[in-house]
C-alpha positions as CSV (number, residue, x, y, z in Angstrom):
1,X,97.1,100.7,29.1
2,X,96.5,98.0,31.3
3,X,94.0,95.1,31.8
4,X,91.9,95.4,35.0
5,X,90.0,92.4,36.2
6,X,86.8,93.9,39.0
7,X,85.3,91.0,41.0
8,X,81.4,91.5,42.1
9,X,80.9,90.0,45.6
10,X,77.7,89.4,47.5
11,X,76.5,88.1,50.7
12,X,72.8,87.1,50.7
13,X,73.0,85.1,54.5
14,X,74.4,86.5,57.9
15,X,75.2,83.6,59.2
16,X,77.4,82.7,56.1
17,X,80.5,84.4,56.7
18,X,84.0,83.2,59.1
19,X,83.8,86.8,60.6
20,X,86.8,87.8,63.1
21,X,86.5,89.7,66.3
22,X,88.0,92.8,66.6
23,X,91.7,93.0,68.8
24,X,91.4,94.9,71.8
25,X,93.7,97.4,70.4
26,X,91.7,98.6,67.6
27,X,88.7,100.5,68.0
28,X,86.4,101.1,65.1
29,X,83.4,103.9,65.9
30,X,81.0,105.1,63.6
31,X,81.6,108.8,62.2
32,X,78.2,110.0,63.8
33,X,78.6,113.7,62.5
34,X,79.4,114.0,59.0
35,X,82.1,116.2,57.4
36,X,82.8,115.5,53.7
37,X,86.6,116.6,54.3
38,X,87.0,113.6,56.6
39,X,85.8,110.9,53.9
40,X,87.7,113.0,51.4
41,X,91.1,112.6,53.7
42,X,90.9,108.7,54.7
43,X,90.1,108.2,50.7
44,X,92.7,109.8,49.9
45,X,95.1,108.1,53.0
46,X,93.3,104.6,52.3
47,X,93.3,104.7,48.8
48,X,96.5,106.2,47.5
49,X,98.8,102.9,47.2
50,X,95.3,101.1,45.4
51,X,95.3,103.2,42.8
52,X,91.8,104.8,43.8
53,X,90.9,107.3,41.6
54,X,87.5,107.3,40.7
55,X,86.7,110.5,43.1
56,X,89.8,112.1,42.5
57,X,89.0,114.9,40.5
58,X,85.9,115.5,42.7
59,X,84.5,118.7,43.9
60,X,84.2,120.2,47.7
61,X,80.3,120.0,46.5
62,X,80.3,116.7,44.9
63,X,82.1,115.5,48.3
64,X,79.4,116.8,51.0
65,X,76.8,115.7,48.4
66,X,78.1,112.3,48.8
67,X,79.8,112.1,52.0
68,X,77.0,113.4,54.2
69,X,74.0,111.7,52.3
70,X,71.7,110.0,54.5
71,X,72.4,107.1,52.5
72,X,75.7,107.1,53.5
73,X,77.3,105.6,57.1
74,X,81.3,105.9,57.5
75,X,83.4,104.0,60.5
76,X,86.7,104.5,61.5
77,X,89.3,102.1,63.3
78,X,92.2,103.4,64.8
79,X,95.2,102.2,67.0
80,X,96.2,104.0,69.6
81,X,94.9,107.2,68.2
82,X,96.2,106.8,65.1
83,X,93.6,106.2,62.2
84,X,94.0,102.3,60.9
85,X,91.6,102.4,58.5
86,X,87.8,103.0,57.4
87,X,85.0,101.3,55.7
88,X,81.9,103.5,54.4
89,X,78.4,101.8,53.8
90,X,75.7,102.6,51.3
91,X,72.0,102.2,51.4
92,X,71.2,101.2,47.6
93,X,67.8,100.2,48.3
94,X,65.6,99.2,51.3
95,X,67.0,95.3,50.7
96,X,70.6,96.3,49.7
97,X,73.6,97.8,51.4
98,X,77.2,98.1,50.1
99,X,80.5,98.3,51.5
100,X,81.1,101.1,49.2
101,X,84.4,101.6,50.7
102,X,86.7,99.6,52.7
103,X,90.5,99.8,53.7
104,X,94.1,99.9,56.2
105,X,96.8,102.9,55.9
106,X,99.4,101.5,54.5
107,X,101.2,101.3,57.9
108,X,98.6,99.2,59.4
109,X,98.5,96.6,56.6
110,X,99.9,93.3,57.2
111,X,99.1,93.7,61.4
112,X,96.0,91.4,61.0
113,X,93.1,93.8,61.0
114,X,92.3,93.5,57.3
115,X,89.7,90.6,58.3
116,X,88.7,91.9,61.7
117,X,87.7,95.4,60.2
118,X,85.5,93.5,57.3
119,X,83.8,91.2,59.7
120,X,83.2,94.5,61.5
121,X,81.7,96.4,58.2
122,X,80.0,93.2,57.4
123,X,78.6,93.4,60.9
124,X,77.2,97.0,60.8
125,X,75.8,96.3,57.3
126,X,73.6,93.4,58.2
127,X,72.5,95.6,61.3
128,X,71.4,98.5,59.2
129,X,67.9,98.3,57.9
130,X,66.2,95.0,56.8
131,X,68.9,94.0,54.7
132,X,68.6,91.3,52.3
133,X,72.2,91.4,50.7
134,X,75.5,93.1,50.9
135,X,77.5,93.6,48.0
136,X,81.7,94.8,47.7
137,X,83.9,94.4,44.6
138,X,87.9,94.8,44.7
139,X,90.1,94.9,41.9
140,X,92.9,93.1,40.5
141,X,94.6,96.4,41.9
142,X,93.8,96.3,45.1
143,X,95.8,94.4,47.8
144,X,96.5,90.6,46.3
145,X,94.9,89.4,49.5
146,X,91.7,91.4,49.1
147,X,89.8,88.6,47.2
148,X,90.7,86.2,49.6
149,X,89.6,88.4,52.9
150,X,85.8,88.8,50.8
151,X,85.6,85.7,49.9
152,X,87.0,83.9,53.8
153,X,84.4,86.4,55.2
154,X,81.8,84.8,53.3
155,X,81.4,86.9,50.2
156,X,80.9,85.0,47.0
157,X,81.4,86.4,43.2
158,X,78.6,86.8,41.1
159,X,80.4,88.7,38.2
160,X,83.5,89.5,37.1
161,X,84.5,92.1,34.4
162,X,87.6,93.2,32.6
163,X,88.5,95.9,31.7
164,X,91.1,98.5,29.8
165,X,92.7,101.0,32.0
């Protein structure tokens, strides 16, 4: 067993935040038609070296149930065809959207997109509905810059837990 320490972030101002623009060699479109092996795939590709397993033993139905909710928007950034990375937003109330998920492939960590590609999710969330406050959390197994990215963006914590894993 090990200790896990999860950090609640929050943005309540659009204007807050040191957001980054994105380099001209990465382009990040939104996933306009929805296929729940897609999210399942950059989950998996995103999430493998983080430890993220919270969906792992998922169903194919539980995976289009969440994946192509209404609730649900997911971008993708690539390089040079190559998929960089993702971020999927959710719609938790009229007032509320979270960067439910948000990540590089391992090969495109450490290239400097990590705070270009949040400033980007951070920009699509603000732009979606009338939106009162974003909210993210990472984990003490995440990437040990992770915090640091939210938080330069203009995330703040408003609770941290810890827990047993």
């Amino acid at each position: 067993m090990s200790e896990i320490t999860v950090h609640y972030l929050e943005m309540t101002n659009p204007d807050k935040g040191g957001l980054k623009s994105l380099p001209v060699d990465l382009c990040v479109e939104e996933a306009c038609i929805k296929q729940y092996k897609v999210n399942r795939m950059l989950y998996d590709l995103v999430g493998e070296g983080w430890q993220w397993n919270d969906k792992a033993d998922w169903t194919p139905e539980k995976w289009k149930h969440y994946s192509e909710s209404d609730a649900l928007r997911t971008w993708i950034a690539t390089h040079r065809g190559s998929i960089a990375g993702y971020f999927e937003l959710q719609k938790l109330n009229a007032a509320t959207n979270e960067i439910a998920y948000f990540g590089l492939a391992e090969k495109f960590i450490g290239r400097g997109y990590g705070g270009s590609l949040l400033s980007e999710a951070i920009r699509q969330a603000w732009l979606w509905g009338d939106v009162e406050r974003i909210i993210v959390n990472t984990c003490t197994h995440d990437h040990p810059n992770a915090l640091a990215n939210y938080k330069a963006r203009g995330f703040s914590v408003y609770q941290e837990k810890t827990e047993v894993s």
